[in-house]
Backbone bond lengths (Angstrom), bond angles and torsions (degrees), N, CA, C in turn:
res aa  C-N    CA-C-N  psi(-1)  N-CA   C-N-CA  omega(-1)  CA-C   N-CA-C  phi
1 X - - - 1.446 - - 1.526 109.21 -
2 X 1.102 108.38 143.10 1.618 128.81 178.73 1.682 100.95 -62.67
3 X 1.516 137.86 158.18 1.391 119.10 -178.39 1.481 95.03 -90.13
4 X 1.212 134.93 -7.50 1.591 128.88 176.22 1.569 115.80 -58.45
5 X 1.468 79.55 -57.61 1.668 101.63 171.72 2.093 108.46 -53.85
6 X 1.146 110.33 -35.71 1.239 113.72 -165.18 1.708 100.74 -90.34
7 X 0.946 113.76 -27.37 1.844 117.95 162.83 1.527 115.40 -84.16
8 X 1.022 130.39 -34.53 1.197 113.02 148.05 1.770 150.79 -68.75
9 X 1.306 68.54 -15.09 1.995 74.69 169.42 1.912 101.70 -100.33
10 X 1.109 124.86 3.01 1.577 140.40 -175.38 0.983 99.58 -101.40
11 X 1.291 135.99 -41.20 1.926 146.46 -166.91 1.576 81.19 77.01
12 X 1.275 154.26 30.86 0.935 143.65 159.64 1.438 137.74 -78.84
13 X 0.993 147.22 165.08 1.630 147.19 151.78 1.663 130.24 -43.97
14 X 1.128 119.78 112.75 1.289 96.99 -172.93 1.086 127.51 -57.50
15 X 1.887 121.48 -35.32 1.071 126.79 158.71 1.752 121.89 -37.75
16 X 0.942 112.10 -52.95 1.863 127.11 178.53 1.688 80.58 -46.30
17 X 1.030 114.69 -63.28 1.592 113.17 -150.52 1.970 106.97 -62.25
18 X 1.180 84.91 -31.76 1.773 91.74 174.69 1.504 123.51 -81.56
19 X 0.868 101.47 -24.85 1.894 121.03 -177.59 1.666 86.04 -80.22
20 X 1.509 133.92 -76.37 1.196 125.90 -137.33 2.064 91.20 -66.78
21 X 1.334 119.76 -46.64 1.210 126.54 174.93 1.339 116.74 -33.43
22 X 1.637 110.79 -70.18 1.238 104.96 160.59 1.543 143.08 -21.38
23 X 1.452 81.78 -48.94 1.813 95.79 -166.33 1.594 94.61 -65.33
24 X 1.540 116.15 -39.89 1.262 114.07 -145.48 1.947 103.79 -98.77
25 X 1.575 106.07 21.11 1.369 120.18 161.16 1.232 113.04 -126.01
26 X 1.312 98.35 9.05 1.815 93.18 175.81 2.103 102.24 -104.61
27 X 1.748 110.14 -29.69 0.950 106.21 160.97 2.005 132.82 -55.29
28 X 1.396 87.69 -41.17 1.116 104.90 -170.09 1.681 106.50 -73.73
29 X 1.301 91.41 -28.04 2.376 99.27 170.63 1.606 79.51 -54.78
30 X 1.357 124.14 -69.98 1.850 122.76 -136.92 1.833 92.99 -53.51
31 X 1.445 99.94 -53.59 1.422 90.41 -178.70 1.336 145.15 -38.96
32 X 1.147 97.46 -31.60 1.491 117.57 -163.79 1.768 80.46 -83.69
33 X 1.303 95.92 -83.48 1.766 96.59 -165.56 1.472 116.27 -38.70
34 X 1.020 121.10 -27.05 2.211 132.75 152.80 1.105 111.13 -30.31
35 X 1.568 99.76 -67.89 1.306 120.31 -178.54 2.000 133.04 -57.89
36 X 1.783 83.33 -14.81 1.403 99.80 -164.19 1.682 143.32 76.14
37 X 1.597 90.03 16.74 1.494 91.34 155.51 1.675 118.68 -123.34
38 X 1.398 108.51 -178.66 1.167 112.27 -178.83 1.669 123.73 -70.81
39 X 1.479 113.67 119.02 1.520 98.85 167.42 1.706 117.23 -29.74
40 X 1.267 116.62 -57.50 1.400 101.49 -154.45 1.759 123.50 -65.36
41 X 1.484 92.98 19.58 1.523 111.17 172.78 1.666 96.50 -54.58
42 X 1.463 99.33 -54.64 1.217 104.68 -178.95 1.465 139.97 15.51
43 X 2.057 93.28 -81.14 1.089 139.54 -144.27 1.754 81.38 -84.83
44 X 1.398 117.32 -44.55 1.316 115.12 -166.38 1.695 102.29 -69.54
45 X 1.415 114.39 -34.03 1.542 99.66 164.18 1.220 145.73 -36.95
46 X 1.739 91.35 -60.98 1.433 100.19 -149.49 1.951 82.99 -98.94
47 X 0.878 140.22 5.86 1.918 149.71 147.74 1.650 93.89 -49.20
48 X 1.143 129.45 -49.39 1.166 141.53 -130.20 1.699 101.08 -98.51
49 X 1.459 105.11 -45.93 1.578 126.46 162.18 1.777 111.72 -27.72
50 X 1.432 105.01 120.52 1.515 104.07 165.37 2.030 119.59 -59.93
């Protein structure tokens, strides 16, 4: 989902919707690199996403 799409079905802000996202790929970078791999696994994920 688009975050527009995802603030509107939230009654939320789109901004809110981009900030919390953010946050929650910047956690998910620490993890990975914790974990010992490369963030840019990332990119191969969410590419990967329908």
């Amino acid at each position: 989902m688009k975050p527009v799409e995802i603030a509107d079905k939230l009654g939320i802000p789109v901004g809110t919707v981009k900030n919390n996202l953010s946050a929650a790929l910047k956690e998910i970078r620490k993890g990975l690199e914790a974990a010992g791999h490369d963030p840019l696994i990332l990119i191969f994920l969410i590419v990967q996403l329908p």
